[in-house]
C-alpha positions as CSV (number, residue, x, y, z in Angstrom):
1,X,51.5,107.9,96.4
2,X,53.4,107.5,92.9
3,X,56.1,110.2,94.2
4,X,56.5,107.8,97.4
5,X,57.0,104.4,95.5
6,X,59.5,105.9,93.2
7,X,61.5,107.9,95.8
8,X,61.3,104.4,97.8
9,X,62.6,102.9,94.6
10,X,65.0,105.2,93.8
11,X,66.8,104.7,97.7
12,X,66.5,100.9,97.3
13,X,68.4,101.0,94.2
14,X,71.0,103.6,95.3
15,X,71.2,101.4,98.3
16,X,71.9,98.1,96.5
17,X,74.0,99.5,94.0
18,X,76.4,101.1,96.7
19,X,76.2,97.3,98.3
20,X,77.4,95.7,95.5
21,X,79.8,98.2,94.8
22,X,81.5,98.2,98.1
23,X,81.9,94.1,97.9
24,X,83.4,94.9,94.1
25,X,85.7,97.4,95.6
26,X,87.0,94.9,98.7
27,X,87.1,91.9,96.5
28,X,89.7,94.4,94.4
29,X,91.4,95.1,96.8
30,X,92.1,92.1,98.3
31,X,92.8,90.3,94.8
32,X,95.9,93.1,95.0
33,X,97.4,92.4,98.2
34,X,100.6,91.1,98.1
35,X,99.9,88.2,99.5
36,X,97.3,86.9,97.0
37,X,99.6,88.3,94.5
38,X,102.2,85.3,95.7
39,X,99.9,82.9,96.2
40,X,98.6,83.1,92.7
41,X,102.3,83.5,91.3
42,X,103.0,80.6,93.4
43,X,100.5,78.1,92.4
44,X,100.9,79.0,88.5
45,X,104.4,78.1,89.0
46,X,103.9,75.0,90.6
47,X,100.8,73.8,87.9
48,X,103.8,75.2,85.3
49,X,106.3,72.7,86.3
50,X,103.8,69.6,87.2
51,X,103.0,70.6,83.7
52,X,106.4,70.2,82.2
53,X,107.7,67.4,84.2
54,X,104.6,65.5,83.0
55,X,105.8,66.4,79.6
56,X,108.8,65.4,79.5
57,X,107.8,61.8,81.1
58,X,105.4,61.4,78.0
59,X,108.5,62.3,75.9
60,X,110.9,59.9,77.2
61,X,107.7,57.5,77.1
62,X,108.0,57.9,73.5
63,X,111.4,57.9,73.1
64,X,111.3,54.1,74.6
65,X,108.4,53.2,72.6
66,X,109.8,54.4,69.6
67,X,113.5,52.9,70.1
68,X,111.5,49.5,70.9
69,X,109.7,49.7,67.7
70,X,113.1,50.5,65.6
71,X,114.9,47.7,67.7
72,X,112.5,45.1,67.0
73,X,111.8,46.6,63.4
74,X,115.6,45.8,63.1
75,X,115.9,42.7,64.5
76,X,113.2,41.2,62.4
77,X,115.3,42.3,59.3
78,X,118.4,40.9,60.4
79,X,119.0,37.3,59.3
80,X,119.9,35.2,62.7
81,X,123.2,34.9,62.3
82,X,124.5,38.2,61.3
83,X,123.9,39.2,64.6
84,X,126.7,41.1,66.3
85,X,125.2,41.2,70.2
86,X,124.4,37.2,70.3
87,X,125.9,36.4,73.4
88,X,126.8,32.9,72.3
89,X,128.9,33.6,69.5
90,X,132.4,32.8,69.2
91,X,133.5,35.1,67.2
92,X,136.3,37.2,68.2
């Protein structure tokens, strides 16, 4: 009786293992086709650019902000009529 349970065991266990190994092995190999390959490549280039274009809007984002804050920083110095971009003057 103990020799059954453990050979039946021992064939349940050789069995699952060589289950689980053959889905490792397909999933391998299909992770290797070419096609997955390009996929993969393709959508890491795509999330890289949506990735940099969103960067580079934040940057000029900040740029504006920034040139606002000097502007108005600047313009708040300035007595009002030293001004050189006052439409109204008639100053030549």
């Amino acid at each position: 009786m103990r020799r059954l349970f453990w050979l039946a065991f021992g064939l349940g266990a050789g069995a699952t293992g060589a289950i689980l190994a053959s889905r490792w092995t397909k999933k391998q190999a299909a992770r290797a086709k070419p096609q997955t390959i390009v996929r993969e490549a393709k959508g890491g280039l795509l999330e890289l650019s949506k990735l940099v274009s969103e960067s580079l809007e934040e940057g000029k984002r900040a740029m504006d902000d920034r040139a606002r804050e000097l502007r108005d920083s600047l313009e708040a110095s300035e007595p009002a009529g030293d001004r050189d971009d006052d439409p109204t003057s008639t100053a030549a």
